[in-house]
C-alpha positions in Angstrom: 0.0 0.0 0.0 1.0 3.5 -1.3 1.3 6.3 2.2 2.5 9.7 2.4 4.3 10.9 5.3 4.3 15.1 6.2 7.1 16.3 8.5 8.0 20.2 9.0 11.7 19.9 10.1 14.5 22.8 10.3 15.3 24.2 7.1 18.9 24.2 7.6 18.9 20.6 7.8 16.2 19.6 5.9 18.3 18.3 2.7 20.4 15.9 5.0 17.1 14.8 6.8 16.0 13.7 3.3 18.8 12.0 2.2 19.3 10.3 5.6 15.7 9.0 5.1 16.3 7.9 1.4 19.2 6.0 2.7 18.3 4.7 5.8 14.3 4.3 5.7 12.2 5.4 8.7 13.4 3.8 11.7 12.4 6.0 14.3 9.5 8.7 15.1 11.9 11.3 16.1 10.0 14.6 14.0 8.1 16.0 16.8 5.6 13.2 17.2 5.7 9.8 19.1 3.2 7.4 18.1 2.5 3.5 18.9 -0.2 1.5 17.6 -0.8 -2.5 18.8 -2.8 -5.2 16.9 -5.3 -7.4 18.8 -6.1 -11.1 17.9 -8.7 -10.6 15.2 -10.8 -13.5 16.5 -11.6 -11.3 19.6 -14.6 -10.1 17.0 -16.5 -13.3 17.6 -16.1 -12.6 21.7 -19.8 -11.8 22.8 -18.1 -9.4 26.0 -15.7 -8.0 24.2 -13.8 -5.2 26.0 -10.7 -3.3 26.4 -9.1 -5.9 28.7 -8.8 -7.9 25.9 -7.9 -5.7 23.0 -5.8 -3.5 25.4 -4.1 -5.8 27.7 -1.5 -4.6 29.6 1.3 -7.0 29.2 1.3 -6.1 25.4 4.1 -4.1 24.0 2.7 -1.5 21.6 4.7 -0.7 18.1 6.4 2.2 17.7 4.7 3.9 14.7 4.3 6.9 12.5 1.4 8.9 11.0 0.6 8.9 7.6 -2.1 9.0 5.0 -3.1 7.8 1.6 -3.0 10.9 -0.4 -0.3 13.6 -1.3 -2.5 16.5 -0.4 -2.9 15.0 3.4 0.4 14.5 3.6 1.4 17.9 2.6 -1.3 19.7 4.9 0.5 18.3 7.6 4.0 19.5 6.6 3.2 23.2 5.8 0.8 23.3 8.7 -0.4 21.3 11.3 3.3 20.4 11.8 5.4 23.2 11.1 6.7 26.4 13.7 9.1 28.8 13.8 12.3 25.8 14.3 10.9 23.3 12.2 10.1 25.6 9.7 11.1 23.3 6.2 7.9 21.5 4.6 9.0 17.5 3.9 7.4 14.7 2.0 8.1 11.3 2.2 6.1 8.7 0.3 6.8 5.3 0.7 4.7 1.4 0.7 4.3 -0.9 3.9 2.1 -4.2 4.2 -1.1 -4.1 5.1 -0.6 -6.2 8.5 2.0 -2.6 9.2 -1.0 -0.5 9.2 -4.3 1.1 11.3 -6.3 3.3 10.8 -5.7 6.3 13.2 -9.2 7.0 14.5 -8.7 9.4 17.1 -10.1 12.4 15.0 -13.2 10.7 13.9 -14.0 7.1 14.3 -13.4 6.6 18.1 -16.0 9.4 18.2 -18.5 7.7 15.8 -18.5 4.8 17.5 -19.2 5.6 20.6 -21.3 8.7 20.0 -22.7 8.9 16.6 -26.1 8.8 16.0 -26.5 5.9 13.2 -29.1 8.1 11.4 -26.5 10.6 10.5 -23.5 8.8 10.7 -24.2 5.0 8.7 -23.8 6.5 5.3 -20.6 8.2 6.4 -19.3 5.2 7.5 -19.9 3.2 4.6 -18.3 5.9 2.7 -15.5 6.4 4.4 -14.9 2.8 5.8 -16.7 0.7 3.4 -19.4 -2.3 4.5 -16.9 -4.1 6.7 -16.8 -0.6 8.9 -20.1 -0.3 9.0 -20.7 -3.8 10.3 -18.4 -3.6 12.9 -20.2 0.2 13.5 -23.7 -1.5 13.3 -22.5 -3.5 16.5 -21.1 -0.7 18.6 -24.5 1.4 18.3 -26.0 -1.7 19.5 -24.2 -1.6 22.9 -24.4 0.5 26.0 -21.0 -0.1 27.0 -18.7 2.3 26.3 -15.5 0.5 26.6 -17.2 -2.2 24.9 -17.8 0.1 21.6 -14.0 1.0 22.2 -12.9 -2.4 21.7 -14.6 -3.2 18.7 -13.3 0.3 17.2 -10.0 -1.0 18.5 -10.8 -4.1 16.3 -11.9 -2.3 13.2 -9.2 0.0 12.8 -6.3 -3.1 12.2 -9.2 -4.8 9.7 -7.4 -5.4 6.5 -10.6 -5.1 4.5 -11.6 -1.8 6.7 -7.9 -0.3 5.6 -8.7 -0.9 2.0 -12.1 1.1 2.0 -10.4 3.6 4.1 -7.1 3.9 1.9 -9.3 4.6 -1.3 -12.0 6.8 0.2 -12.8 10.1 -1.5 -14.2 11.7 1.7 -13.0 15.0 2.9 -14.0 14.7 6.7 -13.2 17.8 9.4 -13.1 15.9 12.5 -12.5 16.5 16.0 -10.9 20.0 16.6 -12.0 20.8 12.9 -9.2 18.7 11.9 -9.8 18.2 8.1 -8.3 15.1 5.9 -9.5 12.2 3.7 -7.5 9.1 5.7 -5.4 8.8 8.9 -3.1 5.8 9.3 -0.4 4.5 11.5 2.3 2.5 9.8 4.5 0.5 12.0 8.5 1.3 12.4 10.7 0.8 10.6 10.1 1.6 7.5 13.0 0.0 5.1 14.8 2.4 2.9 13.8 -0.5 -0.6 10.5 0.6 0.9 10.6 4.6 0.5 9.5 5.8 -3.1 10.8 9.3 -2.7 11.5 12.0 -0.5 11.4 16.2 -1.0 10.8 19.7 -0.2 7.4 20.7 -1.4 7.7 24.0 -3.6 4.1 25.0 -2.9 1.8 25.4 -0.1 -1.0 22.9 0.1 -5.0 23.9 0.2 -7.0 22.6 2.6 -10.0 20.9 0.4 -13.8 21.8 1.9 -15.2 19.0 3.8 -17.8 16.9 2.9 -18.8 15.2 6.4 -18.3 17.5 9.7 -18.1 15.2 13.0 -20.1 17.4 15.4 -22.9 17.0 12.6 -22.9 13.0 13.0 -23.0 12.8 16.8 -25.6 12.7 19.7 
């Protein structure tokens, strides 16, 4: 699978940062962000009471990870915006491939929040959409809970589904999510990244535009 990686790193250093990468891969998260995803046992999904002791436990290491998304224009908001300040002032893109079994969705900016507040009136069609029928069935079973920690742990299950990753990879939807937070996908790929695995790295000439929404959270929620 295809990702794009935006960093904002100092310009003075942003040409060795880049060939450092092309040479080396991404081996650790060291631009500004620290991230960690884990994978729980898939066949939890059949458990009838599911919940976050078992896709959370706490004897499980979690991966060190990095933040990414399917599209260039994501990618690039994130390295001439949400990423940059006045030390890390250089825009960087890195676009590179990882397995499937590397990758979840990151759902903290939307799909957390679906699942355990969204209203399925509003939200089913987004979900379909934007996570394709296998989201929506996993989605379909949250709403039907009162647990909350219970609707966690099926999210927690849905974001590593490889079939979920695929709808979610090749969606079209422009979502502004939590904090108005506006993109099309949200991934975390696991570390490292091999350097026979990075397509390309460089210095983006031009600033990206943000792309208007076409789902706001605080419209899909109770």
């Amino acid at each position: 699978m295809r990702f794009f990686r935006g960093l904002a790193v100092p310009s003075g250093h942003a040409d060795g940062i880049a060939e450092k990468i092309m040479a080396e891969g991404l081996v650790t998260n060291a631009w500004r962000w620290r991230t960690e995803h884990w994978r729980p046992d898939p066949r939890l999904v059949e458990k009838s009471d599911l919940g976050l002791d078992d896709t959370r436990p706490k004897d499980v290491q979690a991966t060190t990870a990095v933040c990414a998304c399917a599209d260039v224009e994501g990618a690039a908001h994130y390295a001439w915006r949400h990423n940059r300040n006045a030390s890390d002032d250089a825009p960087l893109l890195i676009e590179f491939e990882a397995p499937v079994e590397n990758v979840a969705i990151d759902g903290k900016d939307c799909i957390y929040t679906i699942f355990q507040q969204g209203d399925p009136s509003l939200a089913r069609d987004f979900v379909r959409d934007a996570f394709g029928e296998a989201g929506l069935r996993f989605a379909e079973r949250a709403w039907q809970l009162s647990d909350q920690r219970s609707r966690i742990a099926l999210c927690d299950l849905m974001i590593h589904d490889p079939e979920v990753i695929a709808a979610h990879h090749g969606s079209p939807v422009v979502i502004a999510g939590r904090n108005n937070i506006v993109f099309r996908s949200a991934f975390t790929v696991a570390l490292p990244v091999p350097p026979e695995s990075v397509v390309g790295v460089w210095r983006p000439t031009e600033q990206a535009s943000i792309p208007q929404p076409d789902v706001h959270l605080d419209r899909l929620i109770n």
